[in-house]
Each structure stands twice: as structure tokens, then as C-alpha cells.
C-alpha positions as YAML, in Angstrom:
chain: A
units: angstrom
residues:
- id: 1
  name: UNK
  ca: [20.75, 9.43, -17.12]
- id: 2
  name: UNK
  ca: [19.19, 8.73, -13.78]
- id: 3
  name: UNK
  ca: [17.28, 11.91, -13.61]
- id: 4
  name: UNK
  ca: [15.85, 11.45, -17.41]
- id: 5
  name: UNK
  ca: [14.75, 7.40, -16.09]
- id: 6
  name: UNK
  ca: [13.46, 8.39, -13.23]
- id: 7
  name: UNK
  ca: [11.39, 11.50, -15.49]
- id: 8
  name: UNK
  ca: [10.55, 8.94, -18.11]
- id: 9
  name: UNK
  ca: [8.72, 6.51, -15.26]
- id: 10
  name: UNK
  ca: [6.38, 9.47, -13.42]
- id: 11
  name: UNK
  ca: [3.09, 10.56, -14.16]
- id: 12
  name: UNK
  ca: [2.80, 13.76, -16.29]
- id: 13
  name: UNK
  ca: [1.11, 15.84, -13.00]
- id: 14
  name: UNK
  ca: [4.06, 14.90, -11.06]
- id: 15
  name: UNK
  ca: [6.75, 16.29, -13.30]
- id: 16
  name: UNK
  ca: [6.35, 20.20, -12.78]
- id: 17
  name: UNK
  ca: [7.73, 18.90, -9.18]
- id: 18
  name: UNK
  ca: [10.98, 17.37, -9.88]
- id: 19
  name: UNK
  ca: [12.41, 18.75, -13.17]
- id: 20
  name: UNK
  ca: [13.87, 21.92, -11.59]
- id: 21
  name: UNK
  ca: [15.74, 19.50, -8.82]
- id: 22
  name: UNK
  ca: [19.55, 19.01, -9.53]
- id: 23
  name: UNK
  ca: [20.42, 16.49, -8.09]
- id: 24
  name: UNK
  ca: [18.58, 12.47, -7.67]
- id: 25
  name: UNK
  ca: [18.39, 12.85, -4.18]
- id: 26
  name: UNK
  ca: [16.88, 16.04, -4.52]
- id: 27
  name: UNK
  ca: [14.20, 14.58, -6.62]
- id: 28
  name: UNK
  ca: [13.18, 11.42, -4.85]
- id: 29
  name: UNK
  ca: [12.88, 14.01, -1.54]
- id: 30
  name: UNK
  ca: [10.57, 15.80, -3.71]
- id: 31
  name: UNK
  ca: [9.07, 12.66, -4.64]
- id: 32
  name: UNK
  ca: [8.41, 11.47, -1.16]
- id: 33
  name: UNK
  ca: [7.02, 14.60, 0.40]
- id: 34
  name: UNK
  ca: [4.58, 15.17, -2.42]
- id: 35
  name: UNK
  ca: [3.37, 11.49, -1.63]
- id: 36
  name: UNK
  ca: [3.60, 11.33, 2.21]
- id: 37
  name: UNK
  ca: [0.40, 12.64, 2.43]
- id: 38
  name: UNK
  ca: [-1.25, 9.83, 0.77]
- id: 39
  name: UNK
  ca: [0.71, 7.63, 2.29]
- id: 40
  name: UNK
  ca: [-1.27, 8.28, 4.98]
- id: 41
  name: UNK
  ca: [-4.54, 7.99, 3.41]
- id: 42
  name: UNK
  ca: [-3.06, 4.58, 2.02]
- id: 43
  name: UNK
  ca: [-2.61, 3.49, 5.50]
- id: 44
  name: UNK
  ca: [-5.95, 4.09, 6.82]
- id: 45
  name: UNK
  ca: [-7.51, 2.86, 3.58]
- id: 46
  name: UNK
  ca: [-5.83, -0.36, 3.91]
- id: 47
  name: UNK
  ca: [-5.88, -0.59, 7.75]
- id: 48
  name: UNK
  ca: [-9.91, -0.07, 7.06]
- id: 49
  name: UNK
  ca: [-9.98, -2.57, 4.26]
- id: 50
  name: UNK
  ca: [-7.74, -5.22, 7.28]
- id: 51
  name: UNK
  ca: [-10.40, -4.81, 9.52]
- id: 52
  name: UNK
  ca: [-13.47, -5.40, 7.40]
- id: 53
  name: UNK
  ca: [-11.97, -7.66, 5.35]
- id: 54
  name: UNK
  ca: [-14.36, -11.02, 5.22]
- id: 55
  name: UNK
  ca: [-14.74, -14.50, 3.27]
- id: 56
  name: UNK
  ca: [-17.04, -14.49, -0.01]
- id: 57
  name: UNK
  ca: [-19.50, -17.00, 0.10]
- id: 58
  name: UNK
  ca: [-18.34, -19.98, -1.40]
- id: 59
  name: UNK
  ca: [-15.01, -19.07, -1.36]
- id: 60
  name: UNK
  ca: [-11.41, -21.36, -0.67]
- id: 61
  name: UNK
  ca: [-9.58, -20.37, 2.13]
- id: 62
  name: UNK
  ca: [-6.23, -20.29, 0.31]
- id: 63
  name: UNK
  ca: [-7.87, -17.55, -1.88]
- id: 64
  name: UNK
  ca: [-9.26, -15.89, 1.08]
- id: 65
  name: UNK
  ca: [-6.33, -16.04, 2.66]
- id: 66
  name: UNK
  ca: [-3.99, -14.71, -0.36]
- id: 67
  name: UNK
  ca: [-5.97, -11.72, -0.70]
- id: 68
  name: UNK
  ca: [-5.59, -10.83, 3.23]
- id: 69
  name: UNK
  ca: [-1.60, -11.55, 3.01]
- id: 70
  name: UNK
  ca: [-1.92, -8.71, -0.19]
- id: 71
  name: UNK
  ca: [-3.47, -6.36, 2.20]
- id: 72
  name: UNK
  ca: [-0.55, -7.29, 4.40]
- id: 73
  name: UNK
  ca: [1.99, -6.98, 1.80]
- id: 74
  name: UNK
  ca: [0.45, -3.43, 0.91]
- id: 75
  name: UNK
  ca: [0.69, -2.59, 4.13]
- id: 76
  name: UNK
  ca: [4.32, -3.79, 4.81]
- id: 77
  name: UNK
  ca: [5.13, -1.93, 1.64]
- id: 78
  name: UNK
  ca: [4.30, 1.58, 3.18]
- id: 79
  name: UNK
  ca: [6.14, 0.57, 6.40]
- id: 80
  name: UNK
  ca: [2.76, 0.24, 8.36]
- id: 81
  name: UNK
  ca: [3.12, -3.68, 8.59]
- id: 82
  name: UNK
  ca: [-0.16, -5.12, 10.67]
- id: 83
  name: UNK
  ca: [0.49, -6.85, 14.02]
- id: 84
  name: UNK
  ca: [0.34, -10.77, 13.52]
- id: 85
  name: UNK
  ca: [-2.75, -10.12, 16.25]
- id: 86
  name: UNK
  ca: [-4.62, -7.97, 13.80]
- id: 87
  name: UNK
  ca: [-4.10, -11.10, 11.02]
- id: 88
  name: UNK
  ca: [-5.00, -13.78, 13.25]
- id: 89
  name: UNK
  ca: [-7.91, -11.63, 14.67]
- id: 90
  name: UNK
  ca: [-9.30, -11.19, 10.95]
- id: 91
  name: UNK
  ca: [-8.43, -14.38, 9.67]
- id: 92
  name: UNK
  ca: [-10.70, -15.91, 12.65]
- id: 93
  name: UNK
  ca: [-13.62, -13.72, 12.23]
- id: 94
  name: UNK
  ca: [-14.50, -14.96, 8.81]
- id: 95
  name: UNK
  ca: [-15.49, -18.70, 10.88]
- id: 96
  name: UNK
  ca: [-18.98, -18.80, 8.95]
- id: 97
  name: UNK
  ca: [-21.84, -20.30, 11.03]
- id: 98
  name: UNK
  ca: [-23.25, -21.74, 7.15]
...
């Protein structure tokens, strides 16, 4: 039942990969090396948008701020959570001189 859930909830590309596995674990292992690799390139993406990341003119600072806790959340989400230094840092650079 697991198996057929878990076949149900994947996109059609990624199903040639896990069908022939027999067992769950088997399948989210399959599942995880096929992705680690962009994973990565999620990481750096996200580490990239951190970094640049800057106020909109005319923007609040809660919703500035929401959007660079997302980035944060994203990044906590594949385990590459951003130093509080790396937050502070970005969340001080946006100081407009308008």
C-alpha cells in the first residue's frame, strides 16, 4: 500500500526508477540518490539567492523579512541551514540610504 502511495505522489519521469525496488526503503534510497544531485544545485541556488537577497523599494520590513526567513526555511529544509551571521549580515545590508 505504501509502495502504490508513494508511486501515486511522484512525477511520471521519476517512476522508471523506483517501480522495480521491493522494498520502501529500497525506493526512498532510490529516491534520494536520484535527487542528491540537485540537492546540491538547490543549495547553491538558495545560498546565491541569501546573499543577494535585498529590500524592494517601498517595501515593509515584516514582508522583507518573511521572504528572507523562506529562504531560510528552504535552506533548513535541505539540511544546509544558514549561520544566524549570514541572516543578520543580509538582513543589515538592505539599510537603504533613501
Amino acid at each position: 500500500m505504501a509502495k502504490n502511495i508513494i508511486l501515486d505522489r511522484v512525477k511520471d519521469h521519476v517512476v522508471p526508477h523506483i517501480t522495480e525496488k521491493e522494498t520502501i526503503y529500497e525506493m526512498l534510497e532510490a529516491l534520494k540518490k536520484l535527487y542528491q544531485h540537485t540537492s546540491v544545485q538547490r543549495r547553491m541556488l538558495l545560498e546565491n539567492q541569501l546573499r543577494s537577497y535585498q529590500m524592494k523599494k517601498g517595501e515593509l520590513i515584516d514582508t522583507f523579512l518573511g521572504g528572507l526567513n523562506e529562504i531560510r526555511d528552504q535552506l533548513t529544509a535541505i539540511e544546509a541551514t544558514p549561520d544566524q551571521e549570514s541572516m543578520v549580515r543580509t538582513a543589515l545590508n538592505v539599510v537603504s540610504e533613501d
